[in-house]
C-alpha positions as CSV (number, residue, x, y, z in Angstrom):
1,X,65.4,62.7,89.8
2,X,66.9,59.2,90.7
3,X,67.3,59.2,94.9
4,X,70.7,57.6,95.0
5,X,73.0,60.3,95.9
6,X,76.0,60.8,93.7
7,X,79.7,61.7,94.5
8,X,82.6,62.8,92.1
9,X,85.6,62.3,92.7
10,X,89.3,63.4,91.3
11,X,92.4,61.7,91.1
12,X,89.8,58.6,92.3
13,X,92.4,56.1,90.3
14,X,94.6,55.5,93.7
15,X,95.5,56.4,97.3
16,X,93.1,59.1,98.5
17,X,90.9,59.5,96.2
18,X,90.3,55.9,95.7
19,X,89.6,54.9,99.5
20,X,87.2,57.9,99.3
21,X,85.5,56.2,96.5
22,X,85.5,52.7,98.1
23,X,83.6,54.5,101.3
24,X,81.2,56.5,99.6
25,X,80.3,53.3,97.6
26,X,80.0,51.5,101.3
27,X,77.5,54.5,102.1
28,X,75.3,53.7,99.4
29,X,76.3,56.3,96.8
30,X,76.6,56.3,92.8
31,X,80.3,56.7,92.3
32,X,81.9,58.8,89.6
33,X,85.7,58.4,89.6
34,X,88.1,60.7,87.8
35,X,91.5,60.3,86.7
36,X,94.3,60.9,84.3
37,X,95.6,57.6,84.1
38,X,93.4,55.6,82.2
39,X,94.3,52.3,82.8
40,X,94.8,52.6,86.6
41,X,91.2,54.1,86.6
42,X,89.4,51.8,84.5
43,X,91.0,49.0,87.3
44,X,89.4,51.3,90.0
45,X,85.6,51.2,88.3
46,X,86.3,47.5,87.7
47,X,87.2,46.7,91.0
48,X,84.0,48.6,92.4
49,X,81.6,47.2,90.3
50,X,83.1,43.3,90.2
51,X,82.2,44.3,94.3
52,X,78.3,45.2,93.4
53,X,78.9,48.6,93.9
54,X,77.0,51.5,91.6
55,X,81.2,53.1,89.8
56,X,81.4,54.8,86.9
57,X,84.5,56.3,85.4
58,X,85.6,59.7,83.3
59,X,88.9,60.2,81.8
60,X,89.9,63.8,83.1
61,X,92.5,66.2,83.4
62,X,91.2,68.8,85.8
63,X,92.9,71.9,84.7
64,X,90.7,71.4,81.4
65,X,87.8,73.9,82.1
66,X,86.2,72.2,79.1
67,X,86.9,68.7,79.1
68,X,85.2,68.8,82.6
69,X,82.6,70.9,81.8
70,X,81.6,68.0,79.3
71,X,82.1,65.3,82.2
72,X,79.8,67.0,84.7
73,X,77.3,67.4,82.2
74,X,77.4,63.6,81.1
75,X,77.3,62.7,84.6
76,X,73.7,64.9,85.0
77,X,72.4,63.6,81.9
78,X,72.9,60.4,82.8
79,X,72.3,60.3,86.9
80,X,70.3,63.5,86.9
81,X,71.9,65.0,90.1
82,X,75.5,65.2,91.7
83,X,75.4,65.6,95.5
84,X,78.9,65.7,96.8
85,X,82.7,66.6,95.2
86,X,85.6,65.5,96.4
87,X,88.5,67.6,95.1
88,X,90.8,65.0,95.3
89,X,93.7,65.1,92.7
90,X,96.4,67.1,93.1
91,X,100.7,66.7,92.2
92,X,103.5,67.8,94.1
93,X,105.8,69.5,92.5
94,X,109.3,69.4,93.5
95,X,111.4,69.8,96.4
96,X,113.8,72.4,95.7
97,X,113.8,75.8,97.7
98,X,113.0,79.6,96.9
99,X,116.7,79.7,95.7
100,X,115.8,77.2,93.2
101,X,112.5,76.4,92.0
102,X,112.0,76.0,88.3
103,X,109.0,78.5,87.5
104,X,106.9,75.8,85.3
105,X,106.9,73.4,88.2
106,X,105.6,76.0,90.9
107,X,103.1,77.0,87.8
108,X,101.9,73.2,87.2
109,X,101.1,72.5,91.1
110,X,99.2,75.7,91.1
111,X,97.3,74.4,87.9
112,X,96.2,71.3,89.0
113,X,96.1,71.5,92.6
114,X,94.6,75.5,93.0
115,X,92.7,76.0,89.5
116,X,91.7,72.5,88.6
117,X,90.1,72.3,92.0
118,X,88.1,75.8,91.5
119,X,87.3,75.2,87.6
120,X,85.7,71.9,89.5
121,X,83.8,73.4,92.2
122,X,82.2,76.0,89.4
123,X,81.5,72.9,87.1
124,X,79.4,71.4,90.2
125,X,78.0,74.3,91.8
126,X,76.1,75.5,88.8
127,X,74.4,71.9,89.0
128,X,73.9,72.5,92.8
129,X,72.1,75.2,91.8
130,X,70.5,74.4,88.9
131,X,69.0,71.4,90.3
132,X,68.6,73.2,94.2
133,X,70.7,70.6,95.8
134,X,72.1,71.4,99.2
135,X,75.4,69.8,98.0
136,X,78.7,69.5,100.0
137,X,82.2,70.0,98.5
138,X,85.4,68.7,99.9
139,X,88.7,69.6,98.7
140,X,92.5,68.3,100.0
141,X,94.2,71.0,101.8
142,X,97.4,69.8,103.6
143,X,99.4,69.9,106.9
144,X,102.1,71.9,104.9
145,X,99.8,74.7,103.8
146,X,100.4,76.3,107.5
147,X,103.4,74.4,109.0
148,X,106.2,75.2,106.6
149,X,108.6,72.2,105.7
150,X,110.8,70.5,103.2
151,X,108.3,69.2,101.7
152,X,108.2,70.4,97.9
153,X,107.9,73.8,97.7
154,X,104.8,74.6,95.1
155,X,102.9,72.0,97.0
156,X,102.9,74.1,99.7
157,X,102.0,77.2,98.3
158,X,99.4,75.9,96.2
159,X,97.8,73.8,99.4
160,X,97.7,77.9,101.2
161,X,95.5,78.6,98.1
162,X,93.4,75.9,98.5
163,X,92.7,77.1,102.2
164,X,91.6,80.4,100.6
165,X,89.6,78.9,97.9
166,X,87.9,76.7,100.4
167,X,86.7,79.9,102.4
168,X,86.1,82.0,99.7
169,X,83.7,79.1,98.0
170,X,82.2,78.5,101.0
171,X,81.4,82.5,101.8
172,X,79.6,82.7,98.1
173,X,77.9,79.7,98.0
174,X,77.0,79.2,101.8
175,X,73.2,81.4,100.5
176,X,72.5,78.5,98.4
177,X,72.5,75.7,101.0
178,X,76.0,74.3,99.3
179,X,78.7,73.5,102.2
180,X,82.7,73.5,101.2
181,X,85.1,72.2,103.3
182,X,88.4,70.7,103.2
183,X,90.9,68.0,104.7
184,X,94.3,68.7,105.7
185,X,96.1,65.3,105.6
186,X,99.5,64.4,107.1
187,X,101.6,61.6,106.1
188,X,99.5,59.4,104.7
189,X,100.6,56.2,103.0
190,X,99.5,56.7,99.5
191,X,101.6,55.1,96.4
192,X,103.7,58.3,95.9
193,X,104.6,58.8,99.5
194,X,105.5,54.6,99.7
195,X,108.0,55.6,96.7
196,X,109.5,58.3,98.4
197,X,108.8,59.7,102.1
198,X,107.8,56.2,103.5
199,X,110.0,53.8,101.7
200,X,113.3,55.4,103.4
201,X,113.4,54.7,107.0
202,X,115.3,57.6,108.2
203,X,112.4,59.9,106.8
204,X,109.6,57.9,107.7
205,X,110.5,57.5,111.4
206,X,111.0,61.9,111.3
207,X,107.9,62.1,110.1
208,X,106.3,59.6,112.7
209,X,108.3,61.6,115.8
210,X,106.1,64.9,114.6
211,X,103.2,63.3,115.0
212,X,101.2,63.3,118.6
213,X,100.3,59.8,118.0
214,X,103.9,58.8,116.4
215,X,102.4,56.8,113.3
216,X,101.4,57.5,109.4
217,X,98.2,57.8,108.5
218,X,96.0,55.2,106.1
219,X,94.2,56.5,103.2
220,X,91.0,55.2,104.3
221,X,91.3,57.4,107.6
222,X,91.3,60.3,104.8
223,X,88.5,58.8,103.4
224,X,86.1,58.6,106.7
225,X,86.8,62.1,107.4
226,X,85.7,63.3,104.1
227,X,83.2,61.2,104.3
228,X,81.7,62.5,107.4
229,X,81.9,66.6,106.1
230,X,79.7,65.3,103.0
231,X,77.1,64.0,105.3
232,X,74.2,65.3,107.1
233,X,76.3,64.7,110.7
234,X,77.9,67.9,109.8
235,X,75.3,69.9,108.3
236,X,76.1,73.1,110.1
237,X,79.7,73.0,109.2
238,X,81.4,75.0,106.0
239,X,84.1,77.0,105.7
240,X,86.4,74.7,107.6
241,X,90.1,72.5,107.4
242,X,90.0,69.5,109.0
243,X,93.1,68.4,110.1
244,X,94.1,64.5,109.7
245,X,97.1,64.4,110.3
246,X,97.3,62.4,113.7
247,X,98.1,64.9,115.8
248,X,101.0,67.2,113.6
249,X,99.1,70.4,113.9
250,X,99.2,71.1,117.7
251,X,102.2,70.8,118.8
252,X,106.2,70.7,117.8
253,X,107.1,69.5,120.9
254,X,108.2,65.7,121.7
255,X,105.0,64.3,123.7
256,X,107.5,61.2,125.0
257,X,109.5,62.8,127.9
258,X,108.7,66.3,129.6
259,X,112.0,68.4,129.1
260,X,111.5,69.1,132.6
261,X,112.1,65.1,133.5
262,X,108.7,64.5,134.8
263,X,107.5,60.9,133.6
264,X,103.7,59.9,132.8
């Protein structure tokens, strides 16, 4: 078995998933990047290996069990081992509320961002197991999957099931050394989020005021965090969301001026 640890990673193409490649690829791994778009991904392996980095890339739509069952196998016979997933990709859905969602769009966020995710983790857990690697797994929960919003509503509610996945993959598989854990971003400045969210001022500036720290967050930020729960610094922790979200999660309140008109 080659000792140059592996990573895949989904929806590596752009945003996320690509500044976790770049930073696994600083940390001295073999990098498998996964996409749906072609083009954008063969880019992604270019731009890793024109950089000397070790990049390889798969075509892949997660929420084909088979199609990735035949990636992860390439990637063992050619690398021999996988160490780490990061269960990057995921879509949005769409914005509308309870009182009118179309059903296929709820249906399509939980495909890719709930079942693609597990179909992947069973793909690379059988290697884990096969090949007795203590391997992490890292999936991408979200601030929204506890703090209800108007962001789109089958994002949400697939990003809640990815919190349960996350335990429940870490309660069956914690006996074989493998540790799954996830990251809970908050607005972070991907390409979709630039297109939308972040490229209308009124929006961006809300979304900066909910934060502790009153700023967006970079993709690479993302990326150190994941990062970090793949490697042996937090080899005692599984089961867990970490929140990156620069502060969202603790508190609704304005941290500016005390409502009580006491100044810091």
């Amino acid at each position: 078995m080659s000792e140059q640890k592996v990573v895949i990673i989904t929806g590596a193409a752009q945003g996320i998933g690509y500044a976790g490649a770049r930073r696994f690829a600083e940390g001295g791994y073999r990098v498998i990047l996964t996409d749906v778009k072609r083009e954008k991904l063969d880019e992604a392996v270019k731009t890793l290996t024109d950089a000397g980095y070790d990049a390889d890339g798969y075509e892949l739509d997660i929420t084909d069990y088979k199609r990735g069952q035949e990636v992860i196998a390439d990637v063992v016979r050619k690398y021999d081992r996988i160490d780490v997933l990061f269960n990057n990709a995921g879509i949005t859905g769409h914005r509308p509320t309870i009182l009118h969602f179309d059903p296929e769009q709820i249906r399509q966020a939980e495909e890719v961002n709930l079942w693609g995710s597990l179909y992947m983790i069973q793909h690379v857990a059988r290697v884990f197991v096969d090949k007795g690697i203590p391997g992490a797994i890292i999936n991408v929960s979200s601030f929204v999957a506890r703090h209800i919003d108007w962001s789109p509503f089958a994002y949400s509610l697939s990003k809640a099931a990815v919190d349960g996945l996350t335990r429940a993959a870490a309660f069956h598989l914690g006996k074989y050394g493998i540790r799954v854990n996830s990251v809970a971003p908050g607005c972070t400045k991907t390409e979709m989020a630039t297109k939308y969210d972040y490229s209308d001022p009124v929006v961006r500036k809300h979304q900066e005021d909910r934060t502790l720290l009153h700023r967006w967050i970079e993709p690479e930020e993302i990326a150190n965090a994941v990062f970090f729960l793949a490697s042996d610094q937090a080899s005692a922790i599984t089961g867990v969301k970490l929140p990156v979200d620069a502060g969202y999660n603790v508190s609704k309140e304005d941290n500016i001026e005390s409502i009580y008109g006491e100044h810091n």
